[in-house]
N, C-alpha and C positions, 0 to 999 in steps of 0.2 A: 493669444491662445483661445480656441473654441474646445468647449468637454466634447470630446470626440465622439463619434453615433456607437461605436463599437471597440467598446474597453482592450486597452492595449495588456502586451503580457506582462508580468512579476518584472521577467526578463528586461524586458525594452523596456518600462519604466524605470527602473534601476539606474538603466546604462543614459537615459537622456538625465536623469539628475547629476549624475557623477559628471558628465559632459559641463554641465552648468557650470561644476569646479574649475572650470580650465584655465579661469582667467584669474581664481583666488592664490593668494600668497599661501604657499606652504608652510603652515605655520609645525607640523609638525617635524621637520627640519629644524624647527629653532632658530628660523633667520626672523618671526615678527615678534619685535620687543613691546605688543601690546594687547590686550581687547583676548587672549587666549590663554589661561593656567594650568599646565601642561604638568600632572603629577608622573609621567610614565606610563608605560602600556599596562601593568597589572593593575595599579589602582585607577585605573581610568578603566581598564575590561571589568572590574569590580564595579563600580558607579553607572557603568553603561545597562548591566546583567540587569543593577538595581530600577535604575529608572525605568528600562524596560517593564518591569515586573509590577509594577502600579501605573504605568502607562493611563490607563483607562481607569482609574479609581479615581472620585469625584471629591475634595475635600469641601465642598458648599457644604456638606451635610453631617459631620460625624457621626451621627444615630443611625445611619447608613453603610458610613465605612468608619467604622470606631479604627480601622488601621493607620487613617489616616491622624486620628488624634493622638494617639500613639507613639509614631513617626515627628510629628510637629514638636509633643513635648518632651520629647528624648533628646532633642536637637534642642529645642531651645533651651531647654535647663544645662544643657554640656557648654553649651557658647555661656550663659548666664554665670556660672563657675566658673571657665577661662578666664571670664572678665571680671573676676571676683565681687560678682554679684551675691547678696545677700538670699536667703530664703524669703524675702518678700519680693524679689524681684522678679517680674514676670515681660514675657516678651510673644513674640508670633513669627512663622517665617513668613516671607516676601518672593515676589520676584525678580528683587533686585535690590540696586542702593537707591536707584529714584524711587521707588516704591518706599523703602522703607523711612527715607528723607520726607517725604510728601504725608507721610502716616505720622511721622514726627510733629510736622508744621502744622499738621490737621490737628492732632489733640490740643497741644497748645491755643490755635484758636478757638477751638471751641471749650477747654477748658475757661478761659476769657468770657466768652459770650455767657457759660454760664456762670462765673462768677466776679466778673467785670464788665455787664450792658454796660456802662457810660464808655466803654472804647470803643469807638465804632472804626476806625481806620487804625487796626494793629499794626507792629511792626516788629521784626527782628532784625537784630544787630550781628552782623556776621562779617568774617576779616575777604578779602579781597580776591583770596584766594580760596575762600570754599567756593566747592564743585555749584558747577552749575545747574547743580539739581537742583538748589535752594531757590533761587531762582526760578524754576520752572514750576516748584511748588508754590513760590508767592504769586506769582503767573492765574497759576490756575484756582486760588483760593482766596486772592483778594486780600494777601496781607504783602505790606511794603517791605522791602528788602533798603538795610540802613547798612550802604557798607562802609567799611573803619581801613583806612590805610594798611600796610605793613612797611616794618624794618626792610628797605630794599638789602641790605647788607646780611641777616639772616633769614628775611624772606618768611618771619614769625609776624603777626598781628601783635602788640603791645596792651597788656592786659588795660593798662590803663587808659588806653583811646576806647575800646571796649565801654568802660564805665563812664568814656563822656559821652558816648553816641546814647546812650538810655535816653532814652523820654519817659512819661508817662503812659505812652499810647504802648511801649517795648511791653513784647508777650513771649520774648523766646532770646536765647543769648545762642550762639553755634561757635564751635571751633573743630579744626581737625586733626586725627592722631593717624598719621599725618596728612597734611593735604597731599592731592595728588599730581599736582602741576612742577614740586620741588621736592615732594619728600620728607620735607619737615613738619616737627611736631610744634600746634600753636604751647603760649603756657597758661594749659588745664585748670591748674590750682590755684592759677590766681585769679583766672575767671571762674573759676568756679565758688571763689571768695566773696567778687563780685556778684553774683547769683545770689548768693545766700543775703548777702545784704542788703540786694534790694529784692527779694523775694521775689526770681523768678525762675521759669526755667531754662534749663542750661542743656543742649545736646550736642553731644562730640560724635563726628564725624570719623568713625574710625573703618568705613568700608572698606578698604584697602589694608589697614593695620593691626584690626583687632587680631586676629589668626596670628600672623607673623610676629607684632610685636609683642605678643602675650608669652608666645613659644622663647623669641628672645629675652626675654627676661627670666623665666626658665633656666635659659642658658648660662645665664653668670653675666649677659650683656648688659652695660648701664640703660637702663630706659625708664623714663621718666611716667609718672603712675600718669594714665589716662583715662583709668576704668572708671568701676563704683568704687573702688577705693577710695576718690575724689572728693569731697563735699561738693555739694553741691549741686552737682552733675546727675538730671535726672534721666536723662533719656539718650540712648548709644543706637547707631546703625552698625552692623558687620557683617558685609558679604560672604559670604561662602564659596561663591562661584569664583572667588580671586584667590586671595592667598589661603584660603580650604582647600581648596583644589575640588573643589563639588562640580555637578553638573550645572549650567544654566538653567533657570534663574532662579539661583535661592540665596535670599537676605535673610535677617536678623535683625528686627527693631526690638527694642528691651528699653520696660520702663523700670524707675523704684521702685513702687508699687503698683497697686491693681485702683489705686485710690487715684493714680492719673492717668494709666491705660484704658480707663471704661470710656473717657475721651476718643478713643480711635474706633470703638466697637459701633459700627450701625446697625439698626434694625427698624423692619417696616411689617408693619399688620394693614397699612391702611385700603391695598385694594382686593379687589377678587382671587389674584392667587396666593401660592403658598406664604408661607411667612420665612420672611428673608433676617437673615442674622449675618452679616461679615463684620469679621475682626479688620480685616484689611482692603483692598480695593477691590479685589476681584472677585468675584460669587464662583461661579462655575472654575476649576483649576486641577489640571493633572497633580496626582500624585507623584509624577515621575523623581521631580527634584527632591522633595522629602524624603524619598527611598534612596534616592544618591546620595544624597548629604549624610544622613543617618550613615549609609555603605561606607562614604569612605573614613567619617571620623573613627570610624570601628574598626576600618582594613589598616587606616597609618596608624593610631593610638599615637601616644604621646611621643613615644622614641619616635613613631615615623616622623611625625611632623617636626622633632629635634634635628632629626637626619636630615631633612629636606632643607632647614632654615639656615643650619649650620654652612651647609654647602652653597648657598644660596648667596647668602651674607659673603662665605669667602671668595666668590665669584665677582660678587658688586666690588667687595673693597680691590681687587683687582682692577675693571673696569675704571671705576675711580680717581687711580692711582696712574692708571697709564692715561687717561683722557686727560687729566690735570699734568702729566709731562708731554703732551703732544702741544707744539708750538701752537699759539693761537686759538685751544678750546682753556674752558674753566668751565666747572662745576658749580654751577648755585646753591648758595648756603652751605650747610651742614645736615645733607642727607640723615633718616632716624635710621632708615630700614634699606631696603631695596629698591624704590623706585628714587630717580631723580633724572637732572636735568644739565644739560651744557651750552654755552652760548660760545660767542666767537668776535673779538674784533677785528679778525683780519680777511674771512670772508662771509658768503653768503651763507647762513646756514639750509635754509631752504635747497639750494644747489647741493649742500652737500648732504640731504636726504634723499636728493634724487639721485645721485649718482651712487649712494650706496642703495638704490631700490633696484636698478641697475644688475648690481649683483644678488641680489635677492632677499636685501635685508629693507624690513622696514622699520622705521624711524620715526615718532611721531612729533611734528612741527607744533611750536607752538606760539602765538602770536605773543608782541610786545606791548607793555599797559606806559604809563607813565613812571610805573617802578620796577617793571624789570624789562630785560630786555628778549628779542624774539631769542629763542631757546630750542634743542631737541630733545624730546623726555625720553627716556630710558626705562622698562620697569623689568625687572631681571625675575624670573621662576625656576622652578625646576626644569623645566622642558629647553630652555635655555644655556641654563650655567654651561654646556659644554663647548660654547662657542663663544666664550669669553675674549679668547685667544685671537681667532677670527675674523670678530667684527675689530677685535684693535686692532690687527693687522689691516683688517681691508678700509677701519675709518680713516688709519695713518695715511695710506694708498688715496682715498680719496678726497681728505684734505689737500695734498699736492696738486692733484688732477683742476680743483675748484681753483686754486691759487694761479692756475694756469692759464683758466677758462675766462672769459669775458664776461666782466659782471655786470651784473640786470641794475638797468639806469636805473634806481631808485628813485633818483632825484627827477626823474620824466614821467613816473610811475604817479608819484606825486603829485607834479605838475599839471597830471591829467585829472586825476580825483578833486584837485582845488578847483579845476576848471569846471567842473563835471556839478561841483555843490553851488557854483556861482550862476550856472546858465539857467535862462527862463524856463527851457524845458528839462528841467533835471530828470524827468523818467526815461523820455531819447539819450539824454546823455549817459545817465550809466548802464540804458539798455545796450547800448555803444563797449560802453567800456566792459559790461559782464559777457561780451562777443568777444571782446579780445583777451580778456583772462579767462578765456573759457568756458565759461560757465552760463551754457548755454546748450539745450539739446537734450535727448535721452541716453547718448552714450557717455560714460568714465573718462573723467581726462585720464591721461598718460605719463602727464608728469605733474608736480604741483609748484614748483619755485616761482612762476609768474605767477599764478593765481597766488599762492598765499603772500605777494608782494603786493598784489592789488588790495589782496586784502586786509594785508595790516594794516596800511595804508590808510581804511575806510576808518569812519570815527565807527564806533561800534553797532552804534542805531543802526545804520546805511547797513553795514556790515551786514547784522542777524538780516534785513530786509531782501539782499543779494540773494542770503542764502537759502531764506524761505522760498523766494520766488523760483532759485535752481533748484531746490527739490520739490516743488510746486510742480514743474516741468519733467523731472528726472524719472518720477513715478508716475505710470498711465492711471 
């Protein structure tokens, strides 16, 4: 695209972005079980009004838009309380759970630097199954990521693998309430024992949970403490744009106190402009999502969000229930909340995402490690539950179909990848092989069962490298 000599109408601008849509999944249909938290059309026209209505408000500044500080500490003290944080506990919104994970890993080291210079290559210990944000924050900040097995069986990290991976150089302990790959919650209390013991910090990963499983517990549901209740436990992420039901992008990072928050705060007087103050990554940042978040905690209150979780939950343990009597799927672990996962010894499951995308449901794939195996995650909202029924009926439908269908040589799939890590030119080789899974070009593939069999395929290294290089290529 070139900015064109003479500005197009309202009109025709409008109708070519909606054109854009044509090829996205209808998520509001309730067929994509992922990446979208759909509270229904009033509280969603409520958060929309709202975001709109600070659109163009600048939180870099509060002295400027004191609405903005406002909005920020309304929100953060109401999640702070949910999660029965103390009156010393203080926190900031985000725009997101990377943001608020990488604001996490960021205090911790530099709480370190200053008051442990003899560590110069930190590390945090985290279970196998936190999100790959953590990772992306060691990435970019130069602390080692030390990860700890889990129970393939309940798909939990073991507190006490946790306290043999410490070293000296450990600056940060992580676990999830719940992770998001299965659903389950690590156990909190006992690393958070671990913490206390050997004096450090400890942050749970509740991006996904905090909302939902706070409300469930509310409910009379058994759920196991993963807040500040905890000992130990200094630092929490919780999205909002998930089980909040807020607009994108607003997180929720939350410390103890302000005695290890001032860790995250940067500020600069050193050149010619203004003087710069962020609590968190971003300087310059609409108001939009602060105005949501704020709108909608206010539009569901407490019963809404009871109402939504109650229905929500009885949707999942449905889902559940029928996927665990369908021949050939199972459930991993012991789901906390609503999101989890299913695997299959009897066919592809890859194939059988695609053939239910087919009919317009998406499914998200996800690869096999040495402890669990490849799997389809499931994460169930409001925008959802009404199609419970549905996807059992159409996954039943297309389990059969897969069991029918020719399955993808695995074992030649393989065959090719081993050859592929053995040849002198390994870059022709799996320039080779990323032409015939696909992944190659500017357009979307169509389907993913052969790519993500190439992919699992890969040892992980090779893996992240395929897929930098295809979106290296994917974006002009």
């Amino acid at each position: 695209m070139n900015i064109p000599g003479q500005g197009l109408s309202k009109e025709e601008i409008l109708n070519r972005l909606q054109a854009f849509k044509s090829r996205d999944m209808d998520w509001k249909a309730g067929k994509v079980w992922c990446y979208v938290y759909n509270p229904g059309e009033d509280p969603a026209a409520v958060t929309r009004e709202a975001y709109l209505a600070f659109l163009t408000e600048n939180a870099l500044d509060p002295s400027v838009f004191p609405s903005m500080l406002k909005l920020e500490t309304d929100v953060v003290r109401a999640v702070i309380h949910l999660l029965r944080g103390d009156s010393n506990a203080v926190g900031h919104l985000t725009t997101g759970g990377t943001e608020s994970i990488m604001l996490a890993v960021k205090t911790a080291r530099d709480k370190t630097r200053a008051e442990n210079p003899e560590i110069t290559q930190p590390e945090m210990v985290l279970p196998r199954t936190a999100h790959a944000a953590f990772h992306k924050a060691a990435h970019y900040l130069s602390v080692k990521p030390v990860l700890v097995d889990i129970d393939p069986k309940t798909v939990k990290v073991r507190a006490e693998d946790m306290g043999a991976a410490i070293t000296p150089s450990t600056i940060l302990l992580v676990a999830s309430a719940p992770n998001y790959s299965q659903g389950v919650i690590d156990p909190i209390a006992e690393i958070g024992k671990t913490a206390q013991e050997k004096n450090l910090l400890f942050h749970v990963d509740a991006c996904v949970g905090g909302p939902h499983l706070s409300f469930m517990r509310k409910l009379g549901y058994d759920v196991p403490d993963f807040d500040f209740t905890v000992p130990g436990v200094t630092s929490i992420s919780t999205d909002l744009h998930k089980y909040g039901y807020a607009a994108k992008g607003c997180s929720v990072v939350m410390y103890r106190s302000k005695d290890i928050r001032k860790y995250q705060i940067f500020a600069c007087t050193d050149t010619t402009g203004y003087t710069l103050i962020n609590p968190t990554v971003l300087s310059s940042k609409t108001g939009g999502p602060m105005a949501g978040a704020w709108a909608i905690l206010n539009f569901l209150g407490e019963e809404g969000y009871k109402k939504i979780i109650k229905e929500v939950q009885e949707a999942t343990k449905k889902l559940i229930d029928g996927i665990n009597g369908m021949d050939g799927l199972q459930v991993l672990g012991e789901p906390a909340m609503c999101m989890f996962s299913f695997k299959s010894d009897v066919i592809n499951v890859y194939q059988l995402a695609d053939e239910m995308s087919k009919r317009g449901w998406y499914i998200q794939g996800q690869f096999s490690t040495a402890l669990t195996p490849r799997n389809l995650h499931l994460s169930v909202n409001q925008g959802t539950v009404h199609n419970a029924d549905a996807l059992l009926t159409d996954l039943r439908e297309c389990v059969e179909i897969v069991k029918r269908s020719t399955p993808i040589d695995s074992d030649a799939i393989r065959a090719l990848v081993s050859a592929a890590l053995q040849t002198p030119d390994s870059e022709a080789a799996f320039g080779q092989l990323a032409a015939r899974a696909g992944l190659t070009g500017t357009e979307l593939p169509s389907e993913m069962a052969f790519i993500n069999e190439v992919l699992d395929a890969l040892p992980d290294e090779l893996c992240n490298v395929f897929l930098v290089n295809y979106f290296n290529d994917l974006y002009v």
